[in-house]
C-alpha positions, -999 to +999 in steps of 0.1 A: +590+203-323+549+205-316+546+232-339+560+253-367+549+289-376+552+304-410+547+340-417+549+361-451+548+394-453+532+407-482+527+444-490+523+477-467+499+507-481+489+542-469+525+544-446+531+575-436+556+601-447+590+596-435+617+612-453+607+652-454+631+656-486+612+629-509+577+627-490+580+593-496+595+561-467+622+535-470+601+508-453+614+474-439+590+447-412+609+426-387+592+398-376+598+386-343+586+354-320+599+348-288+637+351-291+636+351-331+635+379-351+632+381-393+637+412-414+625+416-451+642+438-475+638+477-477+613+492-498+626+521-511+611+554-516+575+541-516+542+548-493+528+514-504+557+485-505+549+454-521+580+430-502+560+396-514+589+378-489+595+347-480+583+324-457+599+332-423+596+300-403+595+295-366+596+262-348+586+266-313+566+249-286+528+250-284+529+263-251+551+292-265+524+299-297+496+300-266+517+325-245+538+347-269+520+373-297+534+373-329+549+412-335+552+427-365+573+458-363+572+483-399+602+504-395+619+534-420+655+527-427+680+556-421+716+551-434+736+576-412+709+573-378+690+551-360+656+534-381+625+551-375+594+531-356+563+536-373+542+507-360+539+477-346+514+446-356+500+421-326+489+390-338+474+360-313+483+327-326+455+314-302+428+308-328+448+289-350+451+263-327+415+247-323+403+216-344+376+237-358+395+270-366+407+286-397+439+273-409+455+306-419+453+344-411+451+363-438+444+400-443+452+438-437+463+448-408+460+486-392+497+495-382+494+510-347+515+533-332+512+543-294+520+583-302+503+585-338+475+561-336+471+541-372+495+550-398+488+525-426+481+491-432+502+456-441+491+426-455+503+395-433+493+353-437+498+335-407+499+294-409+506+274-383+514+233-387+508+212-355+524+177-350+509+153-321+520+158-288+516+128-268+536+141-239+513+136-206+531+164-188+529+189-215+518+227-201+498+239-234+465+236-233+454+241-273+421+227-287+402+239-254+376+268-267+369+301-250+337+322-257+329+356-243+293+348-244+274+341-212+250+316-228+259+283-243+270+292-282+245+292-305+258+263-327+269+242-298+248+219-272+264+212-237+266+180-226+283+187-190+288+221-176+313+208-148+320+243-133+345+276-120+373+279-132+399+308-123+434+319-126+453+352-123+488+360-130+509+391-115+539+408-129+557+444-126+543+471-146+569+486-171+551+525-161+568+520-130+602+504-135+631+521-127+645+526-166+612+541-178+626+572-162+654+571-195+633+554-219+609+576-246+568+573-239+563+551-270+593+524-256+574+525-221+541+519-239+549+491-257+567+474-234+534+477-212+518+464-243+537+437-250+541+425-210+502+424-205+494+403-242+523+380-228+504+376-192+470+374-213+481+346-235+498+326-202+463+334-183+445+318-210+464+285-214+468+279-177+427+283-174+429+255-202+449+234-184+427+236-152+397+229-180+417+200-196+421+180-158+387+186-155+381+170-188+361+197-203+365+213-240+355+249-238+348+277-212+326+297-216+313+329-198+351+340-201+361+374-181+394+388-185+401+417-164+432+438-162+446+453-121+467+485-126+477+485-088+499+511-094+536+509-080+523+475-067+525+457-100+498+446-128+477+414-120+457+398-148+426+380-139+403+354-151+373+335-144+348+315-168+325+284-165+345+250-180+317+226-198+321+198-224+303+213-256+295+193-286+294+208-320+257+208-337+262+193-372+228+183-380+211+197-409+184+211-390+215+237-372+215+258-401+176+263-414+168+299-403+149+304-371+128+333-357+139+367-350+130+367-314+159+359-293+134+347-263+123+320-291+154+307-300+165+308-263+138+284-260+155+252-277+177+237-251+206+238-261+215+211-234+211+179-238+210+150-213+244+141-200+258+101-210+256+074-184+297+077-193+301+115-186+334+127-169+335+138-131+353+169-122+390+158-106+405+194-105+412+211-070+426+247-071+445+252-043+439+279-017+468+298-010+472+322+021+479+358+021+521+354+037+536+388+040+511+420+033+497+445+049+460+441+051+436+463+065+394+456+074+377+433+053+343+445+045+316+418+031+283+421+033+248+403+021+235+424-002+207+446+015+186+435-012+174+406+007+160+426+031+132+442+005+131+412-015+117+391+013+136+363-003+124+340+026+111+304+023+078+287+021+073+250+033+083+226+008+042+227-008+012+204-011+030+184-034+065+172-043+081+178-011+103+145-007+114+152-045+123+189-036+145+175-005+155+146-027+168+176-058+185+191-029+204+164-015+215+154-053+225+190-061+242+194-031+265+164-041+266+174-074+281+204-065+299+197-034+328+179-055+337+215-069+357+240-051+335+266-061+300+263-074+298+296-096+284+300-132+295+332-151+267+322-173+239+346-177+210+329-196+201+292-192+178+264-212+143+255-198+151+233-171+184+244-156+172+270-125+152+251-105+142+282-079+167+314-076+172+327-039+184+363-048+215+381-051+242+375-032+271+396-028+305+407-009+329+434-008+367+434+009+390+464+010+426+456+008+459+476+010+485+467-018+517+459-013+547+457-038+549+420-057+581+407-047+579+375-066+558+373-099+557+336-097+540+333-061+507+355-066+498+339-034+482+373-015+462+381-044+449+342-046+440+339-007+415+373-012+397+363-040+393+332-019+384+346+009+355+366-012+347+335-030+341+313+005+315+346+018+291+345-013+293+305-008+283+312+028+259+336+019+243+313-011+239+286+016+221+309+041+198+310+012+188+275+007+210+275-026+239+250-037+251+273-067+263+309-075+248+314-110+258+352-128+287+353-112+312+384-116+340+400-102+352+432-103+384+457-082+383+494-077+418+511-073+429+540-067+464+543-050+472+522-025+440+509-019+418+481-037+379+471-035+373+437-042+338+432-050+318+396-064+284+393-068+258+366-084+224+352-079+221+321-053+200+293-069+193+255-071+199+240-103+190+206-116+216+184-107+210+163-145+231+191-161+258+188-138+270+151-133+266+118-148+228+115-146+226+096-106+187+108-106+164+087-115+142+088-143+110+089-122+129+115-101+132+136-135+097+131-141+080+143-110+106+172-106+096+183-139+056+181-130+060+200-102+077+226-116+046+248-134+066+263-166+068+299-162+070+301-124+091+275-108+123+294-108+103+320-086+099+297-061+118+302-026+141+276-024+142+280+016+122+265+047+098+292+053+101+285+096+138+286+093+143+322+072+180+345+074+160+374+082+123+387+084+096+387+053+066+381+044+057+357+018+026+349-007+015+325-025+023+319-064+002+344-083+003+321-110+007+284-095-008+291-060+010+261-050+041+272-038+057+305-019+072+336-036+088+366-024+076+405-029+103+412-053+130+391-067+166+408-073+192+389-095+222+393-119+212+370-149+194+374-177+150+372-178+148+333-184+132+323-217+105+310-198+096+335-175+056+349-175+059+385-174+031+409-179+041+441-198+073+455-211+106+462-191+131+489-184+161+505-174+162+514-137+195+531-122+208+540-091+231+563-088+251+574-049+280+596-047+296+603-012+326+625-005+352+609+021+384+631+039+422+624+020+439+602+040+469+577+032+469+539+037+452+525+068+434+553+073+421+559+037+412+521+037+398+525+072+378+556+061+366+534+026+352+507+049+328+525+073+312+543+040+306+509+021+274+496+044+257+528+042+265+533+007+254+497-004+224+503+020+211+534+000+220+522-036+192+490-029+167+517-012+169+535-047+161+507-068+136+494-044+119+528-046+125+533-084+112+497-089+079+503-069+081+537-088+078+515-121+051+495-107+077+467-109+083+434-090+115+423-102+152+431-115+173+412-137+208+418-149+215+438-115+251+453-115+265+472-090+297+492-093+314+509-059+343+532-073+366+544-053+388+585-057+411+602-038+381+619-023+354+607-030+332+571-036+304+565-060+278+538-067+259+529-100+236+504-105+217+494-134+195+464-138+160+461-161+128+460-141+101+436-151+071+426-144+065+386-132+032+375-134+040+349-106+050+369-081+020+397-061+015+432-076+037+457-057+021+478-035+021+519-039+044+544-020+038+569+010+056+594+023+055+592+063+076+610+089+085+633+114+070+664+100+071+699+115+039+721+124+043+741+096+013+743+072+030+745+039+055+721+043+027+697+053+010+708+020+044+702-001+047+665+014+006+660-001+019+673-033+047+651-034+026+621-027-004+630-051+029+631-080+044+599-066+006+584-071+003+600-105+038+590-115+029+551-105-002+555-127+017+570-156+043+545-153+016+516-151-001+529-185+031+532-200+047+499-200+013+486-199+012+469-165-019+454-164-023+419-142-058+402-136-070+412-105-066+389-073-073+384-037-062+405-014-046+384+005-018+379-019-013+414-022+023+424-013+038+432+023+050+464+037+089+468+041+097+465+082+101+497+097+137+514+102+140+500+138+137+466+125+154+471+098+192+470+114+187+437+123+182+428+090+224+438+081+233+409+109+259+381+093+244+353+077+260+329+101+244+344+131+205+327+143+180+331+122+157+312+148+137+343+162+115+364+138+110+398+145+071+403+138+064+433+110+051+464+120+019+465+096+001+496+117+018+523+097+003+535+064-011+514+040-014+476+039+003+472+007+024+503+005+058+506+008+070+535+028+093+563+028+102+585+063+111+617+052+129+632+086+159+649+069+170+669+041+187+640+027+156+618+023+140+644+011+166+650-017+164+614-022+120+619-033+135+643-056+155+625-075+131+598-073+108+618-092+133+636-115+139+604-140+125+610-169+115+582-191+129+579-223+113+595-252+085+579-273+099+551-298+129+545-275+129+517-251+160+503-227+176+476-211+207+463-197+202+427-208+199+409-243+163+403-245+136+433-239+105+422-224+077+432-248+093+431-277+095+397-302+098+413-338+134+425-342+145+439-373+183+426-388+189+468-383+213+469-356+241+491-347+262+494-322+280+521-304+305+536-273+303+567-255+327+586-232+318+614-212+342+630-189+335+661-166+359+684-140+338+691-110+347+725-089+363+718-056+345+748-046+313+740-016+311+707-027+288+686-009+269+654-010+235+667-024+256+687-053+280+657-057+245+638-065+231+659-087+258+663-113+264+627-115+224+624-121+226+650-148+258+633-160+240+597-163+209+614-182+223+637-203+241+611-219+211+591-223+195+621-241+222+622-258+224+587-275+185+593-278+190+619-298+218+605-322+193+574-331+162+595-333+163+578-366+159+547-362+130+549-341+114+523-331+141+512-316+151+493-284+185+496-266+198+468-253+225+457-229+231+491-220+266+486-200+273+519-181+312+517-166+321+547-138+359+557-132+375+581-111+409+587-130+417+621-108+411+638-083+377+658-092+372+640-126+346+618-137+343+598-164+314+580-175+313+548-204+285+536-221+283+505-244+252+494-265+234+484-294+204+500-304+183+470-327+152+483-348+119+458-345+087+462-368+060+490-349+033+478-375+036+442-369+033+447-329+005+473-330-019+446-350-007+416-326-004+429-293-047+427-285-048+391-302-017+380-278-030+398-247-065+386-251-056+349-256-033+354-227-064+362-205-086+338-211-068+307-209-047+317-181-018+310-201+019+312-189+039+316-222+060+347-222+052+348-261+015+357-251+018+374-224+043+398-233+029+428-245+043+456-270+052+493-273+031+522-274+025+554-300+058+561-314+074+596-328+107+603-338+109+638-331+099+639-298+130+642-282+145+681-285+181+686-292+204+701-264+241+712-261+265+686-253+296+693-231+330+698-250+344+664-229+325+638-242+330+614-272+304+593-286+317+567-315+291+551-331+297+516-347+301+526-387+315+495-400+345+499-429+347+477-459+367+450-464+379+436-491+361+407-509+387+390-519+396+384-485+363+373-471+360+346-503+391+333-494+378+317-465+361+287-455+328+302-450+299+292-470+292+309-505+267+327-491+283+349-464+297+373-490+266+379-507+252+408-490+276+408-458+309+428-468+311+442-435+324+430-400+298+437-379+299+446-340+274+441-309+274+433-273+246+406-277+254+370-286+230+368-314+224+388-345+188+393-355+177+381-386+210+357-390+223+324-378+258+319-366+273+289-386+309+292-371+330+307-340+364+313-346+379+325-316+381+350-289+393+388-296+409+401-269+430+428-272+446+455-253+457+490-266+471+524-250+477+558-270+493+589-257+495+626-272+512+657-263+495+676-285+457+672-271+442+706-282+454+701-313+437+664-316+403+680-308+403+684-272+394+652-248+364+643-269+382+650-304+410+619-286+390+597-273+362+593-302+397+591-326+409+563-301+379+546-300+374+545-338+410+531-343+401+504-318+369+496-336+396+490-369+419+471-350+395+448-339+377+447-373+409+439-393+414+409-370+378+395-374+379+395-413+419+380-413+403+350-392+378+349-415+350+361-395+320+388-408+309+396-372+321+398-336+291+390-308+298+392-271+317+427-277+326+445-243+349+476-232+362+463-200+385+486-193+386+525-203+411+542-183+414+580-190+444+606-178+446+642-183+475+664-176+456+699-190+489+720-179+509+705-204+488+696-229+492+656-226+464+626-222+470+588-219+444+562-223+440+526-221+413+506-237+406+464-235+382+454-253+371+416-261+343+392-277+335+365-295+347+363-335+325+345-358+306+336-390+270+340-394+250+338-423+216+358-426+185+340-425+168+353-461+205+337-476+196+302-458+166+299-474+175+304-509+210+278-502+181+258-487+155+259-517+188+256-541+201+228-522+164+213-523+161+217-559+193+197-566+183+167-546+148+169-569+167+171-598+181+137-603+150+119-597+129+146-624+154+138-649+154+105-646+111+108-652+117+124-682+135+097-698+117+087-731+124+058-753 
């Protein structure tokens, strides 16, 4: 056999009460893999056993340790009636399995029960033995690596990123199977429990496998997403980026390094790719939809492009046959893979040659019942057939490469949004293959690339543009061409020159739609998505120029669909690029009536838009060097122009419509107010309030501005769900509670880390669901990270003025820091009874289990906590080790839910057994931290009437070891002083 797992169970504590008469439990554990179940011996009348058992062996197939979970059921023995569940144990084998992993799991594990929640803990070690497996047909795929991260790991360099990889696997859902009718809620439960760890473990080696012919190591970038289609079945879905990684074990990997993340993003952590390197040989197949019932497809490229006049300039003064020459290269490069997507996010110096804007595409489907769980052939051919428009779309655009990718469904009965979006770009082929440019090709690319600007560049033929813009030269080069704004869905590049601090800009769309069933509902669902996508990028256009912005990074757009209703949120950080031309201000223009005093209310609205600009400017301290004004930014077309600008990329883009320049200002960028509607829309335009002084926000890893982080950093979840009253409910109220929803739970989270002011939150990750009809719930994810006010104060002139007069384009000197802060600025307020906010308080763990490991010394020092943020680096600290993926998958029930506390009472008492579960795993692995952390799925259901709730939570990330940078040091000076020692001694020697 390839492989032989050994299990011991050790001891239980803090089990619940079972038998009323003694207070006190028989408890017993089976153990069970695959088809092989172990009991131990009962513990009588005890709430903490100690069963110190044997070794239960299992000898089973490595493809069997990657698909099946180990279970680990505690039960309470009854003579005369059936034994009573208490919990169960999941444990993935996964980890074990790498070269580099831990060798054992050791540790206490929460016992979780679907009904009760946590009800104790057991003490578990997990060893597995693997023999060779020389078998070339074999269908495991161990020693391949996954990482959540969207960035290469810290302690690993690239040598090939060879490109997309996906697979998804469908199956029945237990809810829905005819014996769930007979069966009690916690058997239904954990049969759904157990069904979707077996599909996430078979997912996860079959992407390996796809890796593996590729001859690849590692993907990373890896997004596992959970379908409840309902009736229709469960699908489980995954995409990631395969790449040959190489482990770092020189010395100079572990001495400490700064506290700014957009430092340390700056070494490359690729390196050039060997003459030898490994070509990709894998060809997914695209399978055909045979057999269901499909209604219109909607895709569409994303009506961003029309504002961000991503158009092209000619290939420049200098380094045009290069350009042409990267293009034809990357083209090849790239052409050998099925699909040229990247789910990475952030990217060495060197790697985005010019980005072309976001791309993006939307399909509604109907679901059908799966007939056959082994032929997921329907659900293949539409991701497909999204995958082939963004490719389309990214070609339109002068791009060879979807970097940022994502995908993402919306379902709600029988009917399913597909949505994908990314950022086209051309990358430098030298990451990609086995080095075919030349070496004076590298060299001239790289001088005619100015650092700082070159990804800015369009990467299009100006005469030959998809729709109609006007361009400018490089504010910073003045070389090449740039657009007005630049949209995208990755991360603010390390060495991007930006001019002031960023910030969180939202937009936020609800529109009510009529009940319908099937065609008709999908029908209905397809005519609203144009408009809707229309007037979600008019709101972040005008919140951007609001800003005094020029660009949006980490762009994410969510369309979810209810029974009557859709709604749109999008959340991206505005910037600042010093390359591209200062944004021109906003007017208000229309059809207005005669009447005096609503001409007077349209001034007063403008002189506040003008003053808000101002405000806005001073505030994130927006101050570029004046310049001509002939690179000033362009007007956006007018509305009659603009319909043209929805057309297909595939249609002529030969003929230019000319802009219309006569109306309003040169550089402003106008809004008609001829409706109620639009005039709703200036409203809420002018209703965000910035966030109070010492707070600042973002929804990606790194905040513009700010270089000084603390090692403070805490992490935390919020749920908020409201009931909206079916009673005159239109559009413009629809809008305004889900505005007051989105910033009251802002204010909220500002309020609850008032103390820790100054303080910056990052990767803000807001998730919108529509469980009901009526209901909506809200989730927020992020870590709030403290950085030094003092140090930024007394630096920010010195940076700023060097910045000036050398023209400079290093992000480190042109970035610029926060203002005045106050903690008590921000007044408290009452929060809604349905909300639940969990905050990241991290429990103990026992020391003798973290110094069992095969950490350095050092880790246990100071760290005796596991540690928990969405970011994929921990300030102040080093990552020495990765030791897995964490992806679990949890659902709790109560029938009692005004007893538990009400909604919020539940769901922060879910959310803080999660944060257990996933903590206990960490520290058996041997782990003090888990980066990469992300809720991807938080589904909520209420049944008020009889006094029941249900909820489903996946969470996932990246467990590993990292070691604080003050620790290094002193192993660093100790390790230093040893290697003296010797030699000193040996000085000393008298005779």
């Amino acid at each position: 056999m390839p492989g032989k797992l050994k299990v011991k169970i050790v001891a239980g504590r803090h089990l619940p009460v079972m038998d009323r008469a003694s207070d006190l439990t028989d408890a017993f554990v089976e153990v069970k893999f695959g088809n092989t179940t172990f009991k131990t011996d009962v513990y009588l009348k005890s709430l903490n056993p100690q069963w110190n058992s044997e070794w239960f062996k299992f000898e089973v197939d490595d493809e069997d340790l990657q698909d099946e979970p180990l279970q680990i059921t505690v039960l309470d023995h009854d003579t005369y009636s059936a034994n009573d569940a208490i919990g169960k144990v999941y444990i993935d084998i996964d980890p074990l399995l790498y070269s580099e992993a831990a060798t054992v799991i050791s540790g206490w594990f929460p016992i979780y029960d679907t009904i009760h929640g946590i009800r104790g803990e057991i003490n578990v070690v997990v060893k597995v033995d693997l023999f060779n497996d020389l078998n070339r047909f074999r269908q495991s795929s161990c020693g391949v690596k996954f990482f959540c991260t969207t960035s290469i790991p810290k302690c690993y360099r690239a040598v090939i990123i060879h490109g997309f990889v996906e697979e998804l696997v469908v199956n029945e859902d237990p809810e829905y199977q005819w014996i769930d009718r007979i069966r009690t809620p916690r058997a239904s439960n954990e049969a759904r429990q157990r069904l979707i760890s077996l599909m996430s473990g078979e997912l996860q080696r079959k992407i390996g496998l796809k890796v593996l012919e590729m001859r690849g190591n590692a993907v990373v970038g890896y997004l596992q997403c959970f379908d409840l289609e309902g009736e229709s079945g469960l699908v489980v879905r995954a995409i990631g980026t395969a790449c040959t990684l190489d482990k770092l074990s020189s010395p100079a990997a572990l001495l400490p390094a700064c506290n700014s993340p957009s430092k340390e993003m700056k070494e490359s952590p690729l390196v050039h790719p060997p003459s030898h390197g490994c070509r990709s040989t894998h060809n997914s197949p695209i399978h055909t939809a045979t057999g269901s019932r499909l209604t219109q497809n909607f895709s569409v490229s994303v009506p961003t492009l029309i504002y961000t006049g991503m158009g092209s300039g000619s290939a420049g003064k200098e380094g045009g046959p290069f350009k042409a020459l990267l293009r034809q290269q990357t083209q090849s490069a790239l052409e050998q893979r099925e699909f040229p997507f990247f789910t990475l996010t952030a990217f060495p110096p060197g790697f985005l040659v010019h980005v072309g804007g976001v791309v993006s595409a939307r399909s509604v489907k109907l679901l059908d019942r799966i007939h056959n769980p082994d032929e997921p052939e329907t659900r293949d051919a539409w991701w497909a057939e999204i995958r082939q428009e963004i490719k389309s779309h990214a070609k339109a655009l002068g791009c060879h490469a979807v970097v940022g990718y994502s995908e993402s469904t919306s379902i709600c009965e029988e009917v399913c949004i597909l949505s994908a979006s990314g950022t086209a770009a051309v990358l430098n082929p030298r990451f990609l293959q086995d080095g075919t440019l030349e070496s004076c090709l590298e060299q001239r690319l790289e001088e005619s690339l100015p650092a700082g600007c070159g990804f800015c560049h369009i990467p299009y033929d100006e005469l030959n543009m998809p729709f109609p813009a006007h361009l400018t030269y490089c504010c910073n080069c003045r070389k090449q061409k740039v657009p007005d704004v630049l949209f995208t869905t990755i991360d603010l590049p390390a060495e991007a020159a930006v001019i002031g601090k960023g910030c969180l800009i939202q937009a936020r769309l609800c529109r009510l739609k009529k009940k319908a069933q099937a065609e008709a509902n999908a029908t209905a669902i397809s005519n609203l998505l144009p408009f809707m996508e229309y007037e979600v990028h008019t709101q972040l256009m005008n919140k951007l120029k609001l800003k005094g912005m020029n660009a949006l990074f980490g762009l994410r757009i969510q369309i979810t669909v209810g029974e009557n209703m859709l709604m749109g949120l999008a959340s991206a950080t505005g910037v600042y690029l010093a390359a591209l031309p200062t944004p021109g201000g906003i007017q208000i223009a229309g059809k207005t009536p005669n009447d005096g005093s609503y001409e007077q209310h349209i001034c007063h609205m403008q002189k506040k838009i003008n003053d808000t600009i101002a405000k806005n400017k001073e505030l994130y301290e927006i101050s570029p060097p004046e310049i001509s004004e002939e690179i000033i930014g362009s007007p956006i077309p007018e509305p009659r122009q603009r319909s043209r600008l929805l057309r297909s990329q595939s249609e002529s883009s030969d003929e230019v419509t000319e802009l219309d320049l006569s109306h309003g200002k040169k550089d402003a960028f106008v809004l008609e107010i001829d409706d109620t509607d639009a005039m709703e829309d200036v409203h809420s335009l002018l209703t965000d309030v910035p966030p109070p002084s010492g707070f600042y926000s973002c929804n990606t890893e790194i905040m513009p501005g700010i270089n000084n982080w603390t090692s403070e950093i805490q992490m935390f979840t919020s749920v908020r769900v409201i009931r909206l009253s079916s009673l005159n409910l239109t559009n413009q109220t629809l809008n305004k509670n889900f505005n007051d929803l989105c910033e009251n739970l802002l204010k909220s989270l500002y309020f609850k880390l008032r103390s820790m002011t100054p303080c910056c939150l990052c990767h803000v990750n807001f998730t919108v669901s529509l469980p009901e009809d009526e209901l909506i719930q809200v989730t927020v994810t992020a870590v709030a990270i403290t950085f030094d006010k003092n140090q930024a104060l007394q630096t920010t002139k010195t940076h700023v003025e060097k910045s000036l007069q050398r023209g400079s384009t290093d992000n480190e000197e042109l970035l610029q820091f926060p203002l005045e802060l106050c903690s008590d600025s921000l007044p408290s307020h009452p929060f809604p009874p349905a909300k639940a906010v969990t905050v990241d308080k991290a429990s103990p763990v026992s020391e003798g289990n973290l110094r069992s490991r095969s950490a350095p010394p050092c880790t246990n020092s100071t760290v005796g906590v596991v540690k928990m943020t969405p970011l994929s680096f921990i300030p102040g600290a080093k990552i020495t080790k990765y030791l897995g993926i964490i992806n679990m998958f949890f659902i709790r029930e109560t029938t009692s839910l005004r007893e538990e506390g009400g909604v919020s009472g539940f769901l922060h008492a879910f959310i803080a057994e999660v944060f257990a579960m996933v903590r206990a795993h960490v520290a058996a692995l041997g782990g003090n931290a888990v980066v990469s952390y992300i809720m991807k799925q938080c589904v909520f259901m209420e049944n008020p009437n009889k006094n029941q709730a249900q909820c489903l939570i996946n969470v996932s990330g990246d467990a590993v070891i990292f070691v604080r940078e003050s620790e290094l040091e002193v192993v660093s000076a100790q390790q230093l002083a040893a290697n003296c020692q010797p030699s000193c001694a040996g000085g000393e020697v008298t005779t």
